[in-house]
N, C-alpha and C positions, 0 to 999 in steps of 0.2 A: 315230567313229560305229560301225564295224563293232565296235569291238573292245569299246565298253559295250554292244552289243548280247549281244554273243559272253556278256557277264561276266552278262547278264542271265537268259542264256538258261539258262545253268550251272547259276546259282540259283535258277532255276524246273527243272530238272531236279535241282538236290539237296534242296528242298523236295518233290519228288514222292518219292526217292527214301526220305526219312526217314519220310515217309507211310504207304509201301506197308509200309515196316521195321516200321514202329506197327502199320498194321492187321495185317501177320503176327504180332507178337508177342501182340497180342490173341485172334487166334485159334487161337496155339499153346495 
């Protein structure tokens, strides 16, 4: 349980992470 949590959390953290990449790259 912890550890699909863990795997969940990851990838709601690197979805945010390629997000904010996007929106920088937008408004470079």
């Amino acid at each position: 349980e912890f550890v699909e949590r863990d795997v969940d959390a990851k990838g709601a953290a690197d979805k945010a992470r390629v997000a904010a990449e996007a929106a920088a790259a937008e408004a470079a």
